[in-house]
Backbone as JSON, one array per atom type, in Angstrom:
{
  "sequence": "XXXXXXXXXXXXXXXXXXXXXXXXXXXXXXXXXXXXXXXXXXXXXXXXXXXXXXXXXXXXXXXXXXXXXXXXXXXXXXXXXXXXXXXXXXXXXXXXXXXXXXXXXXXXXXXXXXXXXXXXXXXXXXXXXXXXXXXXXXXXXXXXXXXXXXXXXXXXXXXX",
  "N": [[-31.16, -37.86, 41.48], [-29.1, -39.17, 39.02], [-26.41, -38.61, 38.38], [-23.52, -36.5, 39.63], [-23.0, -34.01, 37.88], [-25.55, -33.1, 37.23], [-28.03, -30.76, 37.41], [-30.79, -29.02, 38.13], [-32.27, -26.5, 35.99], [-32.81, -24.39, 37.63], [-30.74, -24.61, 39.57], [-28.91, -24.59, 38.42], [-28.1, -21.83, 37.51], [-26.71, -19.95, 39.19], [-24.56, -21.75, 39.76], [-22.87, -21.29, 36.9], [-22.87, -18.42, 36.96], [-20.92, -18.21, 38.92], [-18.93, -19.68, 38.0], [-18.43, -18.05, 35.59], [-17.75, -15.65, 36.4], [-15.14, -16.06, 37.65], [-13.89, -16.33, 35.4], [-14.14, -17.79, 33.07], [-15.23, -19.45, 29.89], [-18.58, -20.35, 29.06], [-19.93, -22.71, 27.35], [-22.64, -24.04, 25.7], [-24.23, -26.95, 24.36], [-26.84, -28.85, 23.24], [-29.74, -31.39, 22.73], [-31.22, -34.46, 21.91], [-30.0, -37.15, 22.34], [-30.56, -39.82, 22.64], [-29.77, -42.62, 21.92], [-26.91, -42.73, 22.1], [-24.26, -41.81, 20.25], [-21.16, -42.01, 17.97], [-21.25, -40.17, 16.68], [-22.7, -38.42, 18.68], [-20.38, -38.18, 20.45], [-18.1, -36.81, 18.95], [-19.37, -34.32, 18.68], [-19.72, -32.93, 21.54], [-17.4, -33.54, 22.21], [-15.72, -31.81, 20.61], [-17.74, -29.21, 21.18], [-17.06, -28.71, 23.5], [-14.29, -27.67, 23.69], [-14.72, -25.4, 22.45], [-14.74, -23.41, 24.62], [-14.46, -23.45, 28.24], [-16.2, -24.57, 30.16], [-18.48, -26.96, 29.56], [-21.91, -27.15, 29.18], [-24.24, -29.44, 29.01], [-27.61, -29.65, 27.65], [-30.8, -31.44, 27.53], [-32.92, -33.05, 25.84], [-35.93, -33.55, 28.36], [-37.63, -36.43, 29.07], [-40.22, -35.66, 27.68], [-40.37, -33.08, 26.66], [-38.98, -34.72, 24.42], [-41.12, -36.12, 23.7], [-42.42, -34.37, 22.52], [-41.45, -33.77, 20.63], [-40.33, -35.22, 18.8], [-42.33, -37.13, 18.55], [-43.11, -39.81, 19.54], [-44.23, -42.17, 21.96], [-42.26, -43.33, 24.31], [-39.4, -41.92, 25.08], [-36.38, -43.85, 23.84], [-34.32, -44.33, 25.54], [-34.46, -43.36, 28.53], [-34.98, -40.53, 31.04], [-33.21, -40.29, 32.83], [-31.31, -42.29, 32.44], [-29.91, -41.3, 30.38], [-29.23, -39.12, 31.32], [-27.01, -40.26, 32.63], [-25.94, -41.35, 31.32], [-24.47, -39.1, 29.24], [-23.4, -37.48, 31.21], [-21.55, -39.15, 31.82], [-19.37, -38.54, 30.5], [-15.86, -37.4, 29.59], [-15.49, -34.94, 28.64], [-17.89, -33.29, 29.29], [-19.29, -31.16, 31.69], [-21.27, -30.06, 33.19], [-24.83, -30.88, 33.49], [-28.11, -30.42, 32.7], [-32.11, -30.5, 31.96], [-34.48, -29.49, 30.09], [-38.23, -28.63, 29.05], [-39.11, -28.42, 26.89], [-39.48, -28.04, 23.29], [-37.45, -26.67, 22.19], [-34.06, -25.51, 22.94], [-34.69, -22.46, 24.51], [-35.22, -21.36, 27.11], [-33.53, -22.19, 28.49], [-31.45, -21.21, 27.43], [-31.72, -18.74, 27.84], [-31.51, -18.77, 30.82], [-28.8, -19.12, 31.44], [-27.5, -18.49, 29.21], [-25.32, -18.6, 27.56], [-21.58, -18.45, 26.51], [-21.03, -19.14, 24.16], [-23.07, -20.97, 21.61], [-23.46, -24.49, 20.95], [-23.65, -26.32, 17.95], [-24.71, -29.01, 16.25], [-23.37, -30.76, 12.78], [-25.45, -30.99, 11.47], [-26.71, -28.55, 11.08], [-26.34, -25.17, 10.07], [-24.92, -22.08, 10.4], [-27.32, -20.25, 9.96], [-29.23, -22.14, 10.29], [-29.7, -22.4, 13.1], [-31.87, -22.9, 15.36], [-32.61, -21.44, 17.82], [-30.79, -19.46, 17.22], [-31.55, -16.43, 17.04], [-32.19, -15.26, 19.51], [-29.43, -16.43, 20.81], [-28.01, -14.37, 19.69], [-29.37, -11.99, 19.97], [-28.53, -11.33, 23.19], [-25.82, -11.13, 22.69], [-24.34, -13.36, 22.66], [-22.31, -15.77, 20.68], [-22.64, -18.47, 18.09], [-21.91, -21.73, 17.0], [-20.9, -24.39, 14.59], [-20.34, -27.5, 15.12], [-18.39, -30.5, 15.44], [-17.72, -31.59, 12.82], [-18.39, -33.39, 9.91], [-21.81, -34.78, 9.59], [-22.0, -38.1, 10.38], [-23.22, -40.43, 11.84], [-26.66, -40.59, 12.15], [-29.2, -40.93, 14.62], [-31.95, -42.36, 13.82], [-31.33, -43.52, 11.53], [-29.31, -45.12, 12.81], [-31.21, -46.26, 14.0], [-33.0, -47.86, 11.78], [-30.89, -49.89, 10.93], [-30.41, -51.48, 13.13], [-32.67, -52.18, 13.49], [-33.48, -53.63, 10.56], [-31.39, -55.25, 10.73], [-32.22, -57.22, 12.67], [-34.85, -58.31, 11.68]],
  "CA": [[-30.77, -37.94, 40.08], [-27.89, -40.14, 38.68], [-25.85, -37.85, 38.6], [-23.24, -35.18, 40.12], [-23.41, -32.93, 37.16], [-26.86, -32.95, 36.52], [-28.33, -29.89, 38.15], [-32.09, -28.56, 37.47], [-32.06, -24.98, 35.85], [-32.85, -23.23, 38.8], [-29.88, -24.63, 40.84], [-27.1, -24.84, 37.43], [-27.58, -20.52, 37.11], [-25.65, -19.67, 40.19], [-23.3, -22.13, 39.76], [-22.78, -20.89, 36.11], [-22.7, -17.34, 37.3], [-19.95, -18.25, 39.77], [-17.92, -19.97, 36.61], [-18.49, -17.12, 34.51], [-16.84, -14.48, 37.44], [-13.78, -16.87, 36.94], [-13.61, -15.73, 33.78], [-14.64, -18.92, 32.28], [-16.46, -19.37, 28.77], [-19.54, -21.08, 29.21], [-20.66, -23.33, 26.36], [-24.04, -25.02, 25.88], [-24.83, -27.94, 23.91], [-28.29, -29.4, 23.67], [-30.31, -32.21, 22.11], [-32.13, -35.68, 22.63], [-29.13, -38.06, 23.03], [-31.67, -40.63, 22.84], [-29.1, -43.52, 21.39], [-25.82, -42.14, 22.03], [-23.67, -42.39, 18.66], [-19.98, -41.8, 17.44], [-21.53, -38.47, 16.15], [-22.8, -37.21, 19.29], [-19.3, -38.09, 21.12], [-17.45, -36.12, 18.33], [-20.18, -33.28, 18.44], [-20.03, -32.7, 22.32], [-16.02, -33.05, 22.39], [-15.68, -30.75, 19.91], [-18.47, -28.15, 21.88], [-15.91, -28.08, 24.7], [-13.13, -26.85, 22.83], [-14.92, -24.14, 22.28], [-14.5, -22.49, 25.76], [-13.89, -23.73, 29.75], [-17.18, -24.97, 30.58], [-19.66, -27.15, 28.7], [-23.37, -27.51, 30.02], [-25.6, -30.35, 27.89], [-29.26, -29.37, 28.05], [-30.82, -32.53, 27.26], [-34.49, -32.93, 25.88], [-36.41, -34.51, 28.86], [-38.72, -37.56, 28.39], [-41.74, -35.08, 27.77], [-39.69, -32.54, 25.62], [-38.91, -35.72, 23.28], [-42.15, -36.63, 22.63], [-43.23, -33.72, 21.32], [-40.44, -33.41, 19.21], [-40.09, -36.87, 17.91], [-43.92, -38.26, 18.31], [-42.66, -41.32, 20.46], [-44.73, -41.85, 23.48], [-41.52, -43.39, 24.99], [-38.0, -42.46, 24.82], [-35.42, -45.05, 23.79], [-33.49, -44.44, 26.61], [-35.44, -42.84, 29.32], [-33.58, -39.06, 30.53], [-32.17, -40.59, 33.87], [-30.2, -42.71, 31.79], [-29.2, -40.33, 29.28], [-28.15, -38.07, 32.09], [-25.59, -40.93, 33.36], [-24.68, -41.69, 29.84], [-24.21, -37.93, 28.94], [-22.71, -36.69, 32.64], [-20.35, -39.9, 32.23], [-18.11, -38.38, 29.2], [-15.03, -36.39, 30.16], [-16.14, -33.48, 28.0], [-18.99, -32.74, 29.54], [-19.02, -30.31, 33.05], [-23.05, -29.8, 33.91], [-25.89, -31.62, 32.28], [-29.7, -29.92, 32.5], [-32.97, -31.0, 31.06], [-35.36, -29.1, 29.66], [-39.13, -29.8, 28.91], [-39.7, -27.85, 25.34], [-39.12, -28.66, 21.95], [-36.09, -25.86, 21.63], [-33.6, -24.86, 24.13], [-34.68, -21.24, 24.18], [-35.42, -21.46, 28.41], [-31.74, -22.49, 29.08], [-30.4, -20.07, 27.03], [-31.88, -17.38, 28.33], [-31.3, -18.48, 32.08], [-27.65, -19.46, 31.52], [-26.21, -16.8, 28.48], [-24.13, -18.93, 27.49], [-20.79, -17.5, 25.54], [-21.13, -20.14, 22.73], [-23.95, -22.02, 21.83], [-22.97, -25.01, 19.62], [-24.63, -27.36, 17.33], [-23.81, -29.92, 15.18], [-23.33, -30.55, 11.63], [-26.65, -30.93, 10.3], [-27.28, -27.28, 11.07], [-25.62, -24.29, 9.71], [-25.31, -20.76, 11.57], [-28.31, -19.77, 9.74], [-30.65, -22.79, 10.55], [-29.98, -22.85, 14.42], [-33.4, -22.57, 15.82], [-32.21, -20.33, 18.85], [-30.09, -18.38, 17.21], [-31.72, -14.86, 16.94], [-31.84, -15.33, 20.81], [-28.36, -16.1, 21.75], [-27.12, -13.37, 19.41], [-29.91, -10.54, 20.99], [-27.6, -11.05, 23.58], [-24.21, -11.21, 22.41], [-23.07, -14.37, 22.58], [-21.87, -16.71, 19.41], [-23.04, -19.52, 17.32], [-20.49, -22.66, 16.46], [-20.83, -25.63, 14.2], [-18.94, -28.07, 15.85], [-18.2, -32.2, 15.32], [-17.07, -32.28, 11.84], [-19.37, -33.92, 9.03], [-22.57, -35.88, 10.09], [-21.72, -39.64, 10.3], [-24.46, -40.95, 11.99], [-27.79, -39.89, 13.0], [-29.85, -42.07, 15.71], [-33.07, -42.48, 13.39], [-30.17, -44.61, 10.84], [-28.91, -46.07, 13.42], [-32.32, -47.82, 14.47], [-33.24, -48.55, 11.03], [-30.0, -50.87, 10.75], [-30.93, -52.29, 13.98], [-33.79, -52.99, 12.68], [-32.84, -54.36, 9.36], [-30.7, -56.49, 11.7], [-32.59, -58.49, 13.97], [-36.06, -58.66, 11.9]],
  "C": [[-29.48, -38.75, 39.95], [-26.72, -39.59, 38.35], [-25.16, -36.33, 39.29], [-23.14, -33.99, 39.79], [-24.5, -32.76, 36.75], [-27.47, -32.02, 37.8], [-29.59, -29.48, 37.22], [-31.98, -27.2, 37.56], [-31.58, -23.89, 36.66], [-31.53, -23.2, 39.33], [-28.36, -24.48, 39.92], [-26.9, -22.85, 37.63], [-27.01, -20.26, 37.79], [-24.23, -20.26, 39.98], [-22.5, -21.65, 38.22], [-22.43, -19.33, 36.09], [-21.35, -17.35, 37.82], [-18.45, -18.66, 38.49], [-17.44, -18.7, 35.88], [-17.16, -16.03, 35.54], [-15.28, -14.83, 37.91], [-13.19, -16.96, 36.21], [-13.49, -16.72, 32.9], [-14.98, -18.72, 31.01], [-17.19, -20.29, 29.08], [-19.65, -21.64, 27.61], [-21.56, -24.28, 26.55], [-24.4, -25.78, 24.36], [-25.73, -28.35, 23.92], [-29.04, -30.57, 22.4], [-30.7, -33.38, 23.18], [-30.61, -36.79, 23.29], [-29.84, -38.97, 23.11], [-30.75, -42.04, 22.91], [-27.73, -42.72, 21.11], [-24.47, -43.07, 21.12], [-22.21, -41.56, 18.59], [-20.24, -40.06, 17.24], [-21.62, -37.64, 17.65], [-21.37, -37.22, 20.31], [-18.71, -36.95, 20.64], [-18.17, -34.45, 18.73], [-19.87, -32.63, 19.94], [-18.48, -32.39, 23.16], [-15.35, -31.66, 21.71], [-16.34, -29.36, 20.59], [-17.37, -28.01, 23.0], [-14.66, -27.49, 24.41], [-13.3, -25.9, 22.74], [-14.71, -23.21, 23.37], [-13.9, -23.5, 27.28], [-14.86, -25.11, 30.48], [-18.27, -25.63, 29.88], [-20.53, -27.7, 29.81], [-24.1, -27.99, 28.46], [-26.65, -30.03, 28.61], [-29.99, -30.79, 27.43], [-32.54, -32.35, 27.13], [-35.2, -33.9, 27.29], [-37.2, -35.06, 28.15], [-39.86, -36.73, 27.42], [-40.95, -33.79, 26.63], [-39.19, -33.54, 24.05], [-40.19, -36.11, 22.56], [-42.64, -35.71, 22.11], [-42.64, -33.06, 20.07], [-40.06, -34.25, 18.51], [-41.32, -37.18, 17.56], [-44.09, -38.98, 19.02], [-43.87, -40.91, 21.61], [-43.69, -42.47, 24.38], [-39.92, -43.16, 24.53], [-37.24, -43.96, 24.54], [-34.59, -45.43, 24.9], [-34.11, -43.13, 27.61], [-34.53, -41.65, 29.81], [-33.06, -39.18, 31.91], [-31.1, -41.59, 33.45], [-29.32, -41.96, 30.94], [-28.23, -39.45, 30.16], [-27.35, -38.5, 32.35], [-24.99, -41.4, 32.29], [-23.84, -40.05, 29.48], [-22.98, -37.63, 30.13], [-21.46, -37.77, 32.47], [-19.04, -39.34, 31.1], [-17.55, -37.31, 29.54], [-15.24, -34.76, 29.98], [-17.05, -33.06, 28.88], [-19.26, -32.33, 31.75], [-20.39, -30.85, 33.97], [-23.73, -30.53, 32.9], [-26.99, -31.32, 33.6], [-30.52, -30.25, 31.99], [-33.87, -29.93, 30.77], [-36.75, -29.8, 28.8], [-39.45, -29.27, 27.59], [-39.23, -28.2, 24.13], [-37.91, -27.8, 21.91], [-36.24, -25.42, 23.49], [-33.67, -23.44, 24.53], [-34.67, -20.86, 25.79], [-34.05, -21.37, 28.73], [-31.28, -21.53, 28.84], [-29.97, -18.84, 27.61], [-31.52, -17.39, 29.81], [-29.48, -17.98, 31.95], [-26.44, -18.29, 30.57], [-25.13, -17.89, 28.21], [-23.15, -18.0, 26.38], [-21.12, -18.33, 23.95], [-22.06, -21.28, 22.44], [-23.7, -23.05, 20.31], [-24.44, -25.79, 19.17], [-24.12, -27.76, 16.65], [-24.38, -29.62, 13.86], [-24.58, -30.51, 10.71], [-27.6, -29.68, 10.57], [-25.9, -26.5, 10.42], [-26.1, -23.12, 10.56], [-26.57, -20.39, 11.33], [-29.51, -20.66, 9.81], [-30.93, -22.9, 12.08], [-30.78, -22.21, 14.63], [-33.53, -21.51, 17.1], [-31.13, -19.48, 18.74], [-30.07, -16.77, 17.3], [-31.31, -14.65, 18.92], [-30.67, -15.04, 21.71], [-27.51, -14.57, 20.9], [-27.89, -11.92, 19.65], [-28.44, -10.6, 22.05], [-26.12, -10.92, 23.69], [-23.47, -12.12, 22.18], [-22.63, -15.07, 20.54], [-22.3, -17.97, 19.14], [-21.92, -20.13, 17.0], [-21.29, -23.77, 16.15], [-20.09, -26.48, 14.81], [-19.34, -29.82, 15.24], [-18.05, -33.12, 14.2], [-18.93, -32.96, 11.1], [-20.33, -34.59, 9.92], [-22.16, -37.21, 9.58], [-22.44, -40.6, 10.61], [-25.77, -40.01, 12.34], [-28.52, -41.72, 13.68], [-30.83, -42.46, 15.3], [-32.34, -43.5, 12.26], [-29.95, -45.37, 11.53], [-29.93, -47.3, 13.86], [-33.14, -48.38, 13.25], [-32.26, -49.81, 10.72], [-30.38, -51.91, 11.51], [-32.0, -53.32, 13.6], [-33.77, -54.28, 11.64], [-32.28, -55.84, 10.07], [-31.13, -57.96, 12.25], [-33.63, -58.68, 13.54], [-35.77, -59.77, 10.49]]
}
């Protein structure tokens, strides 16, 4: 893999365990990252603030398409992982293959599971989840400014 923080589920919970008994906060972040934008910098700096430790869960290739439609990513998820894993913020980076991070959650527990601005506490899609177990919900990264489905209509616009 293209990275030194990119660890597959199985092998991030130990090391996440070991954090935690450090008396860490874990925080987990998650999305496509497909076309990495101003927004998701803000969104992912901001998620680390929230505690010690941030872990990005990252849609793989095959988790994107069935949550977009695409039959190919924009940026395929060994790139994403070395775009993602390369920003100071960010500790661990994981992929998952499902439309929602509900797998991660449950391995990892995190203390704070964020999301950005174009959710509110009451639309995050894994929220009943992380708050069965205790943890907390956070908006994080300030207003939406871009989204990556804008961004490739401009493109567009652009060059046709």
């Amino acid at each position: 893999m293209p990275s030194d923080k990119f660890f597959k589920l199985e092998a991030l919970v130990p090391i996440i365990l070991r954090e935690r008994g450090k008396g860490k906060t874990i925080v987990l972040a998650n999305g496509c990252f497909d076309l990495i934008h101003v927004g998701h910098v803000r969104y992912l700096q901001a998620a680390q603030k929230m505690g010690d430790v941030l872990v990005v869960a990252l849609n793989s290739d095959q988790s994107l398409e069935k949550l977009k439609g695409r039959k190919e990513a924009l940026i395929r998820q060994d790139g994403r992982i070395t775009v993602v894993s390369a920003l100071r913020c960010v500790d661990y980076v994981t992929l998952f293959d499902e439309a929602r991070a509900d797998r991660v959650i449950l391995a990892l527990k995190p203390d704070v599971h964020c999301k950005g601005s174009d959710y509110t506490l009451q639309t995050v899609p894994e929220r009943e989840i992380v708050l069965r177990y205790g943890g907390k919900i956070a908006i994080v990264g300030g207003a939406k400014v871009q989204s990556t489905s804008a961004l490739i209509r401009r493109i567009r616009e652009a060059f046709t």
